[in-house]
N, CA, C and O of each residue as an XYZ file, in Angstrom:
824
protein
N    -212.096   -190.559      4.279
C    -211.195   -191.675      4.555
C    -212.010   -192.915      4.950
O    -212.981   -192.790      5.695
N    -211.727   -193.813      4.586
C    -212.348   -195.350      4.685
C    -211.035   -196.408      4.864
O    -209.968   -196.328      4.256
N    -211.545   -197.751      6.201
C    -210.985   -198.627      6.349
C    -210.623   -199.230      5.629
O    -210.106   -200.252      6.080
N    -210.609   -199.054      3.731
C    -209.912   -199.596      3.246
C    -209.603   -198.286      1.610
O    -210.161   -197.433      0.921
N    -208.573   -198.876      1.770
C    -207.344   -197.714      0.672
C    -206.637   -198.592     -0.192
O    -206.407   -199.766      0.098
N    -206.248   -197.981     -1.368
C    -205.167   -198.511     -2.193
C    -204.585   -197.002     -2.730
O    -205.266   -196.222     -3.395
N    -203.214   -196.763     -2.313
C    -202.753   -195.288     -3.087
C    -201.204   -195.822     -3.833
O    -200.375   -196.675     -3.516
N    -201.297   -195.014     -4.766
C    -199.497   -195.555     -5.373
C    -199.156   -193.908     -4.930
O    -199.901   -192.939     -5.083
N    -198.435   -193.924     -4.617
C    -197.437   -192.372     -4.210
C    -196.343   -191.993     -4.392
O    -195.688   -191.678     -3.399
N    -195.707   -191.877     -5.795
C    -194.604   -192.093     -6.638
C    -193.489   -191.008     -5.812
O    -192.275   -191.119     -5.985
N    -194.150   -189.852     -4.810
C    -193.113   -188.943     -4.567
C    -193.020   -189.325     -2.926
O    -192.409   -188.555     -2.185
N    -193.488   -190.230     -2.526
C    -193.588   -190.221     -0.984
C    -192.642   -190.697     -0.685
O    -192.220   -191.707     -1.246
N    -191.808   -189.884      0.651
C    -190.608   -190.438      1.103
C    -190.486   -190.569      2.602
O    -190.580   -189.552      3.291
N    -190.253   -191.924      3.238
C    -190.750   -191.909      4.614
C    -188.800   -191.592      5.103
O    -187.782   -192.006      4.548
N    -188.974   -190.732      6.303
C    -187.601   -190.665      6.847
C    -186.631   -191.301      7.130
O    -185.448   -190.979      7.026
N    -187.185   -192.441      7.583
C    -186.013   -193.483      7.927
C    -185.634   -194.505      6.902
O    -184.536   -195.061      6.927
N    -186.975   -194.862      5.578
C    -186.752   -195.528      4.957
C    -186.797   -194.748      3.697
O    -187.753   -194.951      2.949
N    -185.745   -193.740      3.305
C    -185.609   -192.600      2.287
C    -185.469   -193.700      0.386
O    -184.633   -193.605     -0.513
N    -186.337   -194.333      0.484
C    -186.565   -195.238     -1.155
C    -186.816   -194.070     -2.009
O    -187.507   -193.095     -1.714
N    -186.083   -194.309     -3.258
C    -186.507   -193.131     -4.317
C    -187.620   -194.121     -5.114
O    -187.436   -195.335     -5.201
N    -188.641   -193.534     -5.606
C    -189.873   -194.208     -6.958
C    -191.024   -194.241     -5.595
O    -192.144   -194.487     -6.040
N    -191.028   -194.135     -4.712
C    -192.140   -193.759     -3.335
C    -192.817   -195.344     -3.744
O    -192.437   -196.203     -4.540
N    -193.804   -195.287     -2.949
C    -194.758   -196.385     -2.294
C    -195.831   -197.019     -3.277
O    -196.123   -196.664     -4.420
N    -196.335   -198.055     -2.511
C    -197.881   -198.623     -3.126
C    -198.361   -198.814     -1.957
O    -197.846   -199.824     -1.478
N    -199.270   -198.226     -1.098
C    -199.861   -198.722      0.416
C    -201.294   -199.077      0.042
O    -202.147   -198.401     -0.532
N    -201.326   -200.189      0.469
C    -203.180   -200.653      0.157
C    -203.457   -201.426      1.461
O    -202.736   -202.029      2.256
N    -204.946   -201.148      1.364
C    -205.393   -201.783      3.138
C    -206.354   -202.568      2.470
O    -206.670   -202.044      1.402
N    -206.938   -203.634      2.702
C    -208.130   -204.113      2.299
C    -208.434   -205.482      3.154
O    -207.586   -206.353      3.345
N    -209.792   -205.526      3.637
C    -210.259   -206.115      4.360
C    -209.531   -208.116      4.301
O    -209.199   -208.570      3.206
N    -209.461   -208.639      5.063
C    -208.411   -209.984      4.819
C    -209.473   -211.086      5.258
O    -209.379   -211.405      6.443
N    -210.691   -211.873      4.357
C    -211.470   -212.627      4.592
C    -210.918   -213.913      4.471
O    -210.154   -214.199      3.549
N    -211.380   -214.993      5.663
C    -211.009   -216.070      5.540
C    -212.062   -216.683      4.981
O    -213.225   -216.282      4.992
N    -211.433   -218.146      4.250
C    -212.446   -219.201      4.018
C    -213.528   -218.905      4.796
O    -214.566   -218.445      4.321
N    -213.338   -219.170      6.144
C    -214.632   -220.086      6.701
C    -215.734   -218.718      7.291
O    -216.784   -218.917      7.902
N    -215.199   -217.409      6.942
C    -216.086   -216.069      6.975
C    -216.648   -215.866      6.383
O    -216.361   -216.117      5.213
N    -217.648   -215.373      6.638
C    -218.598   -214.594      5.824
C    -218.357   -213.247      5.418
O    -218.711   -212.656      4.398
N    -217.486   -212.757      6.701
C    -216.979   -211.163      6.195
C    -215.221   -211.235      6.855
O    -214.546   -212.161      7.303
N    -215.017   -210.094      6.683
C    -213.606   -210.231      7.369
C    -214.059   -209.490      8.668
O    -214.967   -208.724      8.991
N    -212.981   -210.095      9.258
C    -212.902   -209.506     11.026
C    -211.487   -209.107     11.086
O    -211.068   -208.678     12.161
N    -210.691   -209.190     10.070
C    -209.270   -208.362      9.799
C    -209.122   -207.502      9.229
O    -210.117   -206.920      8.798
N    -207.977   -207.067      8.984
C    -207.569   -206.100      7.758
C    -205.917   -206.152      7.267
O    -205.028   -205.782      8.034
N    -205.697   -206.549      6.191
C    -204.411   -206.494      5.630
C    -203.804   -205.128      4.941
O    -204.169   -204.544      3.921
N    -202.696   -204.816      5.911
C    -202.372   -203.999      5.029
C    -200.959   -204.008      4.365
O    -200.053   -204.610      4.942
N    -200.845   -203.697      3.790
C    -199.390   -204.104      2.289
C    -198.795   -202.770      1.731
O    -199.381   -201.885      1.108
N    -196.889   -202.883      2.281
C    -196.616   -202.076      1.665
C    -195.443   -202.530      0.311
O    -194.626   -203.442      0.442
N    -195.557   -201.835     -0.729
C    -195.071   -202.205     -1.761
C    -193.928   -200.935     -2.101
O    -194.281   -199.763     -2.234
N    -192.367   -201.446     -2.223
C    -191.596   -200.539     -2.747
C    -191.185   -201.563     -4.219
O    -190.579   -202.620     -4.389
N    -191.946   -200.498     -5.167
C    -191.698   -200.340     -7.444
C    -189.993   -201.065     -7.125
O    -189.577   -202.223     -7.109
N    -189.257   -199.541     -6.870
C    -187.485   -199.376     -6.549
C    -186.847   -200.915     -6.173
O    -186.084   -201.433     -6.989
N    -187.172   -201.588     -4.971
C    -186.734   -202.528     -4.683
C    -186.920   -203.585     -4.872
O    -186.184   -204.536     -4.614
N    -188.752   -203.572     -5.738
C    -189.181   -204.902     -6.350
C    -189.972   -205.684     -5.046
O    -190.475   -206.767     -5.345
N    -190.091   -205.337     -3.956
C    -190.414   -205.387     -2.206
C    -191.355   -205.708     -1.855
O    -191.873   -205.928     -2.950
N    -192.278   -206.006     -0.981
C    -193.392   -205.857     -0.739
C    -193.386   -206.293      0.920
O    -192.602   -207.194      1.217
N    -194.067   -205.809      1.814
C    -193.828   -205.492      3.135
C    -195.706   -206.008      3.560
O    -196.416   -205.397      2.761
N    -196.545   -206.842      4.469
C    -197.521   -207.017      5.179
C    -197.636   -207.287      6.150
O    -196.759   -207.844      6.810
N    -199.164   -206.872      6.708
C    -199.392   -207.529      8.010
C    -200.916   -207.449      8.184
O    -201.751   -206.686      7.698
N    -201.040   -208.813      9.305
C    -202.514   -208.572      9.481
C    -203.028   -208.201     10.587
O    -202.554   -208.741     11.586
N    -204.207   -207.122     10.803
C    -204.544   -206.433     11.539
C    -205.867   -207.254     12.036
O    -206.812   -207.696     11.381
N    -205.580   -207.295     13.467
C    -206.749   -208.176     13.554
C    -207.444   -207.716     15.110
O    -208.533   -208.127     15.508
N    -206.603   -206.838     15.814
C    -207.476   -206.149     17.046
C    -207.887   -205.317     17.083
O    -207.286   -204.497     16.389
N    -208.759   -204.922     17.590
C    -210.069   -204.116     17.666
C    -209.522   -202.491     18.041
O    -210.215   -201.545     17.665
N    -208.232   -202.249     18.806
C    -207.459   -201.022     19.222
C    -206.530   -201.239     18.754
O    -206.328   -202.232     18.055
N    -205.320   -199.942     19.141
C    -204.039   -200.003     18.889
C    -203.509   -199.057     20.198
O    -203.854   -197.897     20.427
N    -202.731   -199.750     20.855
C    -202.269   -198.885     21.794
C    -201.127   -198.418     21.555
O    -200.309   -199.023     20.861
N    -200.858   -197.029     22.212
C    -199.209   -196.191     21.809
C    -198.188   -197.136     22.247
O    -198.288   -198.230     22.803
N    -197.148   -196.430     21.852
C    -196.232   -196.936     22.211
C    -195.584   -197.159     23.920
O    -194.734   -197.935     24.358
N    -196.237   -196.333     24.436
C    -196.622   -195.925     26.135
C    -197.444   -196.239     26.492
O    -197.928   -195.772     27.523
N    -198.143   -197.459     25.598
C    -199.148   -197.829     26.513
C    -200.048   -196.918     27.155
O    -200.892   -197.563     27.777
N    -200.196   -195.796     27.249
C    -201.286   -194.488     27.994
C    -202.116   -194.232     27.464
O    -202.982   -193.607     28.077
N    -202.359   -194.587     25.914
C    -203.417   -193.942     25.059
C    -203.924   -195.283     23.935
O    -203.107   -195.999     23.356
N    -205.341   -195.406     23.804
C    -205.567   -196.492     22.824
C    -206.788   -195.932     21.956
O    -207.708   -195.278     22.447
N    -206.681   -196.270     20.616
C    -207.436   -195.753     19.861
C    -207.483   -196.846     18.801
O    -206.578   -197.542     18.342
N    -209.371   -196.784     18.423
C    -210.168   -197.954     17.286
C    -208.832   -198.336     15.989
O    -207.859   -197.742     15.523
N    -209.364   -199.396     15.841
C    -208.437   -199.988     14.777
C    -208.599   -198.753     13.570
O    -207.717   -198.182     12.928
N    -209.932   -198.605     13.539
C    -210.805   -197.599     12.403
C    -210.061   -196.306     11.830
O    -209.955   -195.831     10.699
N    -209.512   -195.879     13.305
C    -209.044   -194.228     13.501
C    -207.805   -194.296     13.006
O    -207.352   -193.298     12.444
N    -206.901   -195.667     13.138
C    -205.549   -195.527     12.967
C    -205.469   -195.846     11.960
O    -204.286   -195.854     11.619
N    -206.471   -196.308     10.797
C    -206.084   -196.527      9.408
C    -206.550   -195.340      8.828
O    -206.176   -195.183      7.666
N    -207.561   -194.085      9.500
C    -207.399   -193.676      8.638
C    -206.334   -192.165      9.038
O    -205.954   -191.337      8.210
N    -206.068   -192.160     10.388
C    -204.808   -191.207     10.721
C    -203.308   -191.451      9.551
O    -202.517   -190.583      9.182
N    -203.326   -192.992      9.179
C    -202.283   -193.798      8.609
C    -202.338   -193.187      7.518
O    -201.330   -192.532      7.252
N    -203.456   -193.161      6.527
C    -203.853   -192.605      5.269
C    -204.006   -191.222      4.797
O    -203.968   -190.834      3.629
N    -204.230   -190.356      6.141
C    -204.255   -189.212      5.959
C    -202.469   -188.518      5.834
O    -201.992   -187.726      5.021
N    -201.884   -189.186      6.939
C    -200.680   -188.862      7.102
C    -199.602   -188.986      5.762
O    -198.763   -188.120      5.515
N    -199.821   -190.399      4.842
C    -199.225   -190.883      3.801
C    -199.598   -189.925      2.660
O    -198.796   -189.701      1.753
N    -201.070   -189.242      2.711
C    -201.018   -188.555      1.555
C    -200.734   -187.219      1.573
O    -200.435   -186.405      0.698
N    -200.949   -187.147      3.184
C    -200.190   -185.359      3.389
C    -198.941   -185.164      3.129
O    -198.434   -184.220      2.523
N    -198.376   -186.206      3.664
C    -196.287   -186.343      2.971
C    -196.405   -186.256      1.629
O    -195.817   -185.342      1.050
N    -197.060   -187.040      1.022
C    -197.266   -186.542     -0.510
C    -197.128   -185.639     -1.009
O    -196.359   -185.180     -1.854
N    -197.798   -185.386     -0.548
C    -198.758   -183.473     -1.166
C    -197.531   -182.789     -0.883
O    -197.080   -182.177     -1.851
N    -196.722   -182.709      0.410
C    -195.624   -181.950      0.950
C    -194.870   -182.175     -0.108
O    -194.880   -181.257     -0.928
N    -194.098   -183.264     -0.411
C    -193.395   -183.571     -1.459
C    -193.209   -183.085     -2.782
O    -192.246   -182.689     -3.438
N    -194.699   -183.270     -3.014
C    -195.059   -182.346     -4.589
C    -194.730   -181.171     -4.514
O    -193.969   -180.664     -5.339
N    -195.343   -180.390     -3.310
C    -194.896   -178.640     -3.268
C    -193.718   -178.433     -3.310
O    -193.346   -177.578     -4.114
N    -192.677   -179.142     -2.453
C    -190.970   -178.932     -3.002
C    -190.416   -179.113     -3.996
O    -189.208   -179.009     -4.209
N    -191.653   -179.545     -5.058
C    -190.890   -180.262     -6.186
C    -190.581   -178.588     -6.951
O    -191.076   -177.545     -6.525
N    -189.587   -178.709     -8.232
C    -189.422   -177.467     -8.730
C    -190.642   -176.391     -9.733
O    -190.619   -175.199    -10.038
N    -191.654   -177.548    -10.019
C    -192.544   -176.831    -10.813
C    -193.508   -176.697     -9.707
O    -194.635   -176.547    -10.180
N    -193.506   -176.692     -8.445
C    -195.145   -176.376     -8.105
C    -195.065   -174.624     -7.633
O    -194.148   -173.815     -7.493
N    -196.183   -174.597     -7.527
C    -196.134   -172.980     -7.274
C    -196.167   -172.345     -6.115
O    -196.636   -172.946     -5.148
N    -195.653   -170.932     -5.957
C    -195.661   -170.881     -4.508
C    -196.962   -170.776     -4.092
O    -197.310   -171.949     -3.960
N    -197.829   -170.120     -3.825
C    -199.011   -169.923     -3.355
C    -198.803   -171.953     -2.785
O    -198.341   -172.293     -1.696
N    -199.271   -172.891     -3.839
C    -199.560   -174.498     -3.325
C    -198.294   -174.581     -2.612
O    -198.731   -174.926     -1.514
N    -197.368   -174.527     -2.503
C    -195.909   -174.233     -1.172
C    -196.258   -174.413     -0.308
O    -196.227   -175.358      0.480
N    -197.223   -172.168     -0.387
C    -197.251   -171.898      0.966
C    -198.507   -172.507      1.871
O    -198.592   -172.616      3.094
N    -199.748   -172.978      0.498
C    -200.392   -173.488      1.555
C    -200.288   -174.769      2.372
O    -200.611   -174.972      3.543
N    -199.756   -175.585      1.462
C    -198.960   -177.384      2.112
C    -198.379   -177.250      3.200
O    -198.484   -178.070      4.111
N    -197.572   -176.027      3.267
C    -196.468   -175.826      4.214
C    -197.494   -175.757      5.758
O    -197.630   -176.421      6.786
N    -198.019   -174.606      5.183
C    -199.295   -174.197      6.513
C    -199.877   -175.539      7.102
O    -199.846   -175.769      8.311
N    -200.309   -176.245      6.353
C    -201.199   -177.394      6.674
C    -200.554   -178.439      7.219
O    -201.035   -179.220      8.039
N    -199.086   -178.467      6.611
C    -197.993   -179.438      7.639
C    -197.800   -179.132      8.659
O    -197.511   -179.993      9.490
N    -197.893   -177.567      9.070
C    -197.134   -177.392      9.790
C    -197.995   -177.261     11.097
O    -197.492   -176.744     12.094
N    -199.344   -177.743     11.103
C    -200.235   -177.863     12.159
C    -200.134   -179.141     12.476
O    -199.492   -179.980     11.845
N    -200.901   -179.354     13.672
C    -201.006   -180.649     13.943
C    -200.989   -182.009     13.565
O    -201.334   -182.985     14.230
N    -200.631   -181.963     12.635
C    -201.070   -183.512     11.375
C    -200.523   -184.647     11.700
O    -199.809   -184.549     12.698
N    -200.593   -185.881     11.156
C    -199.997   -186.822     11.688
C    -199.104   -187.278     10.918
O    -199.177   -187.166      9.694
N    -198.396   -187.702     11.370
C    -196.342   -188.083     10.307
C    -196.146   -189.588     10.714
O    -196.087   -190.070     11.845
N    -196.066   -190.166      9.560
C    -195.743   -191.726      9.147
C    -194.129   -191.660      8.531
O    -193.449   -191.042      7.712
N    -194.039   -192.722      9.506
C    -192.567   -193.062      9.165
C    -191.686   -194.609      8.954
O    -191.826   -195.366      9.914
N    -191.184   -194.911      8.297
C    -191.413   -196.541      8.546
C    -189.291   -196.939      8.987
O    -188.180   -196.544      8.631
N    -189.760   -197.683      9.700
C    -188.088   -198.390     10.476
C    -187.320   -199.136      9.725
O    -186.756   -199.410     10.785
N    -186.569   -199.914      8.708
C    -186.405   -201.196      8.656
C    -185.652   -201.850      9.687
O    -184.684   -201.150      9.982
N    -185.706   -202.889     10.340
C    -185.141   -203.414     11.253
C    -184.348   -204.863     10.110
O    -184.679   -205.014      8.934
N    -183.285   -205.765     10.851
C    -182.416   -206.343     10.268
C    -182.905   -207.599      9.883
O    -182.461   -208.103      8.852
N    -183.792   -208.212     10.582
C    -184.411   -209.217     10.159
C    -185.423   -208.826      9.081
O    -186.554   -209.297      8.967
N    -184.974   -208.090      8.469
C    -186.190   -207.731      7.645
C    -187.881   -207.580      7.154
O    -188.595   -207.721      6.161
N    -187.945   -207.207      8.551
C    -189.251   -206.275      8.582
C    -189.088   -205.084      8.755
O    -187.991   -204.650      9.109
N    -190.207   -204.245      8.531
C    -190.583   -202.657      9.001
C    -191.701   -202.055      9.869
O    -192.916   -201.875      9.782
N    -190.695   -201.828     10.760
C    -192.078   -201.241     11.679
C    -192.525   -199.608     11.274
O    -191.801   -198.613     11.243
N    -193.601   -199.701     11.057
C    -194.422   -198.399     10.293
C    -195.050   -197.828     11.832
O    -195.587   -198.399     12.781
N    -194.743   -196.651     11.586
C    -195.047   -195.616     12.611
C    -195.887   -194.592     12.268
O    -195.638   -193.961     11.241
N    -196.990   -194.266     13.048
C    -197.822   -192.886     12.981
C    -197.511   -192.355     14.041
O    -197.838   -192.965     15.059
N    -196.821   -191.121     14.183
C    -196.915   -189.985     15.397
C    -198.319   -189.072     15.261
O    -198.891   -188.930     14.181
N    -198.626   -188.682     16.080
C    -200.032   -187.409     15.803
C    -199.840   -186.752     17.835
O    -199.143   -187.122     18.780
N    -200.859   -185.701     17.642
C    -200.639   -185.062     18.823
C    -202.448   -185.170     19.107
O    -203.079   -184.906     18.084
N    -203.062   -185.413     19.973
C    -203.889   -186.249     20.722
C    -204.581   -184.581     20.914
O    -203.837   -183.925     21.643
N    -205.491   -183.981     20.556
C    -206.165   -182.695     21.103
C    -205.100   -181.811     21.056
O    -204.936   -181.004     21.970
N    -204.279   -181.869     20.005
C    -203.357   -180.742     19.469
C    -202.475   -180.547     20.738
O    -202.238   -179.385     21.070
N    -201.878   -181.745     21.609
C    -201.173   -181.241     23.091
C    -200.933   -182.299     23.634
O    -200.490   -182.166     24.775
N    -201.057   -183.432     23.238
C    -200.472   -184.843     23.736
C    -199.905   -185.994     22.541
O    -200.518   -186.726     21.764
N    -198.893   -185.842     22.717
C    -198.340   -186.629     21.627
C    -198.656   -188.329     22.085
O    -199.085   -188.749     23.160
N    -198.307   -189.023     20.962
C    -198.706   -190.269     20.876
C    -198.313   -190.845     19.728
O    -198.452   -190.269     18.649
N    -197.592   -192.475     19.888
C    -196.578   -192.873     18.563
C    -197.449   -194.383     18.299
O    -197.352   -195.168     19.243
N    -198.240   -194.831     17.172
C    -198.641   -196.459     17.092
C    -197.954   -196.849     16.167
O    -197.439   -196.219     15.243
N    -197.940   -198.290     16.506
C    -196.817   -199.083     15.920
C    -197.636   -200.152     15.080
O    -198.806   -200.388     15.380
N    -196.696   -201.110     13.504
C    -197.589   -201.847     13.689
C    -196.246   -202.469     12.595
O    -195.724   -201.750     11.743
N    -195.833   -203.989     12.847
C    -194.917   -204.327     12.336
C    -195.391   -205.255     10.971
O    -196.253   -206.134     11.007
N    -194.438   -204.745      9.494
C    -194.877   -205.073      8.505
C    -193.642   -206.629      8.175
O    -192.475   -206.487      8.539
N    -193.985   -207.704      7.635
C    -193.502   -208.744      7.598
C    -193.363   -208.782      5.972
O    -194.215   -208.420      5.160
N    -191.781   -209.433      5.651
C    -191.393   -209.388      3.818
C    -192.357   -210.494      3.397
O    -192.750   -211.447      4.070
N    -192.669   -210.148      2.080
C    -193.525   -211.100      1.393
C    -192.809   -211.572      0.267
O    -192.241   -210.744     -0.447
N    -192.745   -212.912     -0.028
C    -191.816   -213.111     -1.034
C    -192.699   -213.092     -2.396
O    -193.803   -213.489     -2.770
N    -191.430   -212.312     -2.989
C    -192.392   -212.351     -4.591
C    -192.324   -213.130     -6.121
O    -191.427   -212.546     -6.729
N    -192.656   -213.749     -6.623
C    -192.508   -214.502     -7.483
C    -191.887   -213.878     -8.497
O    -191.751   -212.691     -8.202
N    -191.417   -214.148     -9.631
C    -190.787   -213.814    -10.820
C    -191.697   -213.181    -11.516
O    -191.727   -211.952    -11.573
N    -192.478   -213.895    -12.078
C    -193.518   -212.923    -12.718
C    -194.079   -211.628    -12.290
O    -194.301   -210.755    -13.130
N    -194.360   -211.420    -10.846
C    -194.642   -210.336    -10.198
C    -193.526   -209.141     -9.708
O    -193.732   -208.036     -9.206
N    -192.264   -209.828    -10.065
C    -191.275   -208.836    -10.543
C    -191.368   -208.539    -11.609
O    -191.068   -207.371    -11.855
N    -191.804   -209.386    -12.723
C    -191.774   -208.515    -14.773
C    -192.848   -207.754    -14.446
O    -192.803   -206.541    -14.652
N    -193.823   -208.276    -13.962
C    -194.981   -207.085    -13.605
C    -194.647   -206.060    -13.330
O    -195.053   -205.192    -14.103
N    -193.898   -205.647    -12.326
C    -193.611   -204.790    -11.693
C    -192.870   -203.944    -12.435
O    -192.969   -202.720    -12.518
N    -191.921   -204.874    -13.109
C    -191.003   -203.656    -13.985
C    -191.780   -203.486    -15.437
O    -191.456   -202.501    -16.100
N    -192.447   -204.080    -15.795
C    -193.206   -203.565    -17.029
C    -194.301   -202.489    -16.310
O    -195.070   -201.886    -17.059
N    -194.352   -202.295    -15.086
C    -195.184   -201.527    -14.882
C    -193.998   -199.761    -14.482
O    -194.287   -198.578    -14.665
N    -193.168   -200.178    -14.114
C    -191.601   -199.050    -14.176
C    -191.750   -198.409    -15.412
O    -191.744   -197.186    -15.553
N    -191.907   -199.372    -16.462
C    -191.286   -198.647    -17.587
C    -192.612   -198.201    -18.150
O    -192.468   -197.283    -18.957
N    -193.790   -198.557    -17.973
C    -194.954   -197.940    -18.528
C    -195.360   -196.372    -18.334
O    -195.771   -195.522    -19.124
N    -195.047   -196.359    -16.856
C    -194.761   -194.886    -16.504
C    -193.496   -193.992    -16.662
O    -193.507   -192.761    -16.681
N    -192.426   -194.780    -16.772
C    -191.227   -193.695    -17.453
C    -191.642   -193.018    -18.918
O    -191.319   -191.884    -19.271
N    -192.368   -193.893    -19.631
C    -192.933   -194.130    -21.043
C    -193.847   -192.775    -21.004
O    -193.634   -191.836    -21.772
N    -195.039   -192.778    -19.884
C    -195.863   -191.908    -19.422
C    -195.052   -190.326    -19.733
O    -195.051   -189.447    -20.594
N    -194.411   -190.635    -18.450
C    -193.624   -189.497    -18.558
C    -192.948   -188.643    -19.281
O    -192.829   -187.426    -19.139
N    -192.431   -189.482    -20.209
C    -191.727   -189.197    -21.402
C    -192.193   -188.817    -23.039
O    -191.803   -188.543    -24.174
N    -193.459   -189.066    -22.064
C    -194.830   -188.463    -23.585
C    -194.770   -186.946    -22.809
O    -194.259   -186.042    -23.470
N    -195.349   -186.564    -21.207
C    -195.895   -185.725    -20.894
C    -194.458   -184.832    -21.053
O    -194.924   -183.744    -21.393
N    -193.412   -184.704    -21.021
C    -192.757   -184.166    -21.023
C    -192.377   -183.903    -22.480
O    -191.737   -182.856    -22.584
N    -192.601   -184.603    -23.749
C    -192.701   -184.600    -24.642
C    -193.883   -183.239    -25.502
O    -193.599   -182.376    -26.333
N    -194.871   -183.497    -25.003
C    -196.128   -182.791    -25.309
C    -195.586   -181.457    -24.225
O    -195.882   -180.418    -24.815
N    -195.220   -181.275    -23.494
C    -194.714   -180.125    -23.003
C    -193.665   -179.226    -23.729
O    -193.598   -177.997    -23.681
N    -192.975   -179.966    -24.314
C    -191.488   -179.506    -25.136
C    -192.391   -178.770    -26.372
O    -191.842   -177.796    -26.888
N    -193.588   -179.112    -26.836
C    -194.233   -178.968    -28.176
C    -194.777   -178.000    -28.114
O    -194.804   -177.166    -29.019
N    -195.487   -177.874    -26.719
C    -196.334   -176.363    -26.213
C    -195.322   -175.429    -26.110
O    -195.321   -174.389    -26.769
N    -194.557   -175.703    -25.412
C    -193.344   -174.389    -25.539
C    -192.839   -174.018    -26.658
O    -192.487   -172.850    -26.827
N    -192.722   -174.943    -27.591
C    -192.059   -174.050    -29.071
C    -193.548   -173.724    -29.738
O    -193.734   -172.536    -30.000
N    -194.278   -174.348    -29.943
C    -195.372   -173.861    -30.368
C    -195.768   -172.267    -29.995
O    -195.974   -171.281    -30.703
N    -195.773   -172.467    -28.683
C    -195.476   -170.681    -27.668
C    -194.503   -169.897    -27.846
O    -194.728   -168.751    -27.459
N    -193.535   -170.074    -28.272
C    -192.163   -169.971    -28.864
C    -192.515   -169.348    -30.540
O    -191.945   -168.326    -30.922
N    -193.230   -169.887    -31.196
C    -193.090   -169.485    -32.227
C    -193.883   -168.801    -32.757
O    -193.772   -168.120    -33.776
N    -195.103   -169.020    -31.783
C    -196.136   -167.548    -31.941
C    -196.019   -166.080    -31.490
O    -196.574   -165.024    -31.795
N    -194.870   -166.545    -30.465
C    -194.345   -165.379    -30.168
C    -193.319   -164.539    -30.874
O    -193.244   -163.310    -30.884
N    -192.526   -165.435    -31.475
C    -191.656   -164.417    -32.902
C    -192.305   -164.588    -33.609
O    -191.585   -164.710    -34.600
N    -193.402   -164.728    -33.951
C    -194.164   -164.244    -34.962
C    -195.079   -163.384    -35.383
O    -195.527   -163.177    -36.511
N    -195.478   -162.548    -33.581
C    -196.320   -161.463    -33.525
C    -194.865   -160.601    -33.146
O    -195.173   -159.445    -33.438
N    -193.763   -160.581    -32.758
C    -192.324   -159.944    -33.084
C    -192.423   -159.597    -34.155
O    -192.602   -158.396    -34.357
N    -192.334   -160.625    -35.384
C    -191.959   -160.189    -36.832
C    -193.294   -159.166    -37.339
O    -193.254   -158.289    -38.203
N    -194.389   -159.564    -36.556
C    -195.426   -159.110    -36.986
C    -195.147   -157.660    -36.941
O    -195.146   -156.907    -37.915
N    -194.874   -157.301    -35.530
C    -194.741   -156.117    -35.188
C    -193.731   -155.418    -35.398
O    -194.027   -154.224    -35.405
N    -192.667   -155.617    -35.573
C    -191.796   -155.453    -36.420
C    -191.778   -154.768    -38.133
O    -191.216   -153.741    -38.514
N    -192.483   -155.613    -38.823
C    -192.542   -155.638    -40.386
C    -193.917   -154.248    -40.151
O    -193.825   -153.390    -41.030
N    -195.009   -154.008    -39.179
C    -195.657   -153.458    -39.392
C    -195.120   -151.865    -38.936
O    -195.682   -150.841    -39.325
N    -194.096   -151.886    -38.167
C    -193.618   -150.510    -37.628
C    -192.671   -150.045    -38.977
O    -192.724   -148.933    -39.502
N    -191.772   -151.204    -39.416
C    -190.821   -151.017    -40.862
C    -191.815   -150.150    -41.819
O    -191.269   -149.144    -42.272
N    -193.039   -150.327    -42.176
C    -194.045   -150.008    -42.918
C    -194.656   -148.574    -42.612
O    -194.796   -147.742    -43.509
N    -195.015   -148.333    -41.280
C    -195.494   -147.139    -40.765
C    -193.917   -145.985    -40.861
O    -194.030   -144.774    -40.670
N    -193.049   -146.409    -41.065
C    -191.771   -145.490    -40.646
C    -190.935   -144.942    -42.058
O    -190.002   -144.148    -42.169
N    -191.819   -145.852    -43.232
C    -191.218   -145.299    -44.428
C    -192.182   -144.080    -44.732
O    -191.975   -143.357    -45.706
């Protein structure tokens, strides 16, 4: 894990903000003009579904809980943030109907330890406050907060967006395509060592 990420996560579903077509979360360092490097970090969340896009800039050195009792490096919480977003993932995929049990049971196992769970709020003024829970030495819980602000998006970066919708329905609709082909293909080699076996027992029985 590294202070800076870009993931698209087509199955990720945060609890409070249940969007179907999942996320685009990218972190990447936020340099000003007059820097030489950045001393921030932007991070951006993007919902495909709503056409959306959600930021903020990270610019202190900690993050304290929500209780104020516990504070931890800017460093740790992006990548607790990242770990958490792709473990929901992964969870996601295993419920899906084609994954297998064995990958189930091990996702399940691995959720079901200590890990850390991202969740995002929308509030009415339209922002989202994005949440990481985690448990602190497997025995002290602890919630950081970090509020994401709407970004307005231009027109073009909506056709973008939806030419980028339909590129992957397109995707999809090959892979599911080329799947339909393997199965009759499998399908037809299989009545065909039938007939095989068949026509060769007809033969042995006269």
């Amino acid at each position: 894990m590294s202070s800076a990420f870009s993931h698209t996560l087509p199955t990720l579903v945060l609890p409070s903000f249940p969007i179907a077509g999942g996320f685009l979360v990218r972190l990447e360092p936020d340099v000003k003009e007059q820097d030489t490097k950045a001393t921030s970090s932007r991070l951006r969340l993007e919902s495909k579904r709503l056409k959306a896009k959600w930021e903020c800039v990270v610019d202190v050195s900690t993050f304290s809980s929500e209780k104020h009792d516990v504070q931890i490096p800017q460093a740790m919480f992006f990548t607790l943030l990242e770990k958490a977003l792709l473990a929901q993932c992964q969870t996601r995929d295993a419920q899906s109907p084609g994954a297998t049990l064995l990958a189930s049971i091990q996702l399940y196992w691995k959720s079901s330890r200590a890990s850390p769970k991202v969740d995002a709020v929308p509030r009415e003024d339209g922002t989202i406050e994005l949440m990481v829970e985690m448990e602190l030495f497997g025995q002290w819980p602890a919630k950081f907060t970090v509020v994401l602000m709407p970004v307005a998006i231009e027109t073009i970066e909506v056709l973008r967006m939806t030419l980028e919708d339909v590129q992957t329905d397109v995707a999809r609709l090959q892979e599911q395509v080329e799947a339909a082909k393997h199965r009759m293909a499998l399908t037809i080699f299989v009545l065909l060592l039938c007939f095989l076996a068949i026509a060769k027992y007809a033969g042995s029985s006269q």
